[in-house]
C-alpha positions in Angstrom: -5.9 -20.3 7.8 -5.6 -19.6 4.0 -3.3 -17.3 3.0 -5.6 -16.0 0.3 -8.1 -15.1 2.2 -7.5 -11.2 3.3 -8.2 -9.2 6.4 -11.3 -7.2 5.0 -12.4 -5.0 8.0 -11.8 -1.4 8.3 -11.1 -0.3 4.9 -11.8 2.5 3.0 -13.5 2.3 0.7 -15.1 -0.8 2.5 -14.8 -4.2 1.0 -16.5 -5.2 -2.1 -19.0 -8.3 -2.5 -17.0 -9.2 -4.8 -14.0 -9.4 -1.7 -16.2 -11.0 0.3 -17.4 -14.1 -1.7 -14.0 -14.2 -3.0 -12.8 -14.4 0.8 -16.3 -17.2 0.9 -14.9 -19.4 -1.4 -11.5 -19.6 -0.2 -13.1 -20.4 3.0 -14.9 -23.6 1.5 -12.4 -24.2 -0.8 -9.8 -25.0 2.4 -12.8 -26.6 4.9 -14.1 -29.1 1.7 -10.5 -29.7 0.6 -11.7 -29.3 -2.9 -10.9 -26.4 -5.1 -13.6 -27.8 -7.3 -16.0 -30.1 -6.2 -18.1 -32.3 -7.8 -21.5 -32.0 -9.5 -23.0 -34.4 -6.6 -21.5 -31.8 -4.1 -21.5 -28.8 -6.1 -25.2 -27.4 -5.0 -23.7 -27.8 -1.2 -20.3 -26.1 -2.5 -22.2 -23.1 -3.9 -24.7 -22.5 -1.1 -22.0 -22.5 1.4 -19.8 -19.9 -0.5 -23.5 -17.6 -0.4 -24.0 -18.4 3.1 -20.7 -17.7 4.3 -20.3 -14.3 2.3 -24.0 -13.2 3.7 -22.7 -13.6 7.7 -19.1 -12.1 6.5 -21.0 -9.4 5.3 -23.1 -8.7 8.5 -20.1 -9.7 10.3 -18.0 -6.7 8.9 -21.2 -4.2 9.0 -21.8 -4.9 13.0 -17.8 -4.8 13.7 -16.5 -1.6 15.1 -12.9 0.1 15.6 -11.6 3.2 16.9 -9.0 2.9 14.6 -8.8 5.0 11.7 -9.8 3.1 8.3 -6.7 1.5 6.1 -6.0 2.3 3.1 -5.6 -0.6 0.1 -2.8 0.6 -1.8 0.0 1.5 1.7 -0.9 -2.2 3.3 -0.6 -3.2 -0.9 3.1 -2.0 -0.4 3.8 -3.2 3.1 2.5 -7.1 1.6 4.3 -6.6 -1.1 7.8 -5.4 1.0 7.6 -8.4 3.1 7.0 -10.8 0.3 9.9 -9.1 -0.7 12.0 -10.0 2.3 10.3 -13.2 2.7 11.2 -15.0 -0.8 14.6 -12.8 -1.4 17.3 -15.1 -3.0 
């Protein structure tokens, strides 16, 4: 799938909206192939992104772990170590 689009479940503090469309859009973005659609197809674009974002949001409030919440800023690091490895020269 995309890269940009981020695990989002079992966070704390839980993920934003704002997360969650952003996670929407990439989404669409990737299954229309188009970054930026037309205006014919942008009405379609849009409504998907809210439509997508509403059952991620369910999606994450129904899902449950027994594994203790992550925190943002250590799985931050560990991204940014492996990036690290990944594009060392």
């Amino acid at each position: 799938m995309c890269r940009n689009i981020r695990q989002l479940h079992n966070f704390e503090p839980p993920a934003t909206e704002d997360e969650v469309t952003a996670a929407a859009l990439q989404f669409v973005r990737k299954v229309s192939g188009s970054t930026k659609p037309s205006q014919a197809n942008q009405a379609a674009f849009d409504h998907a992104v809210h439509e997508i974002a509403h059952i991620t949001r369910h999606l994450l409030d129904e899902l449950v772990t027994s594994a203790p919440p992550k925190d943002r800023e250590v799985e931050a690091a560990k991204a940014r170590e492996r990036a690290a490895v990944r594009y060392a020269r």
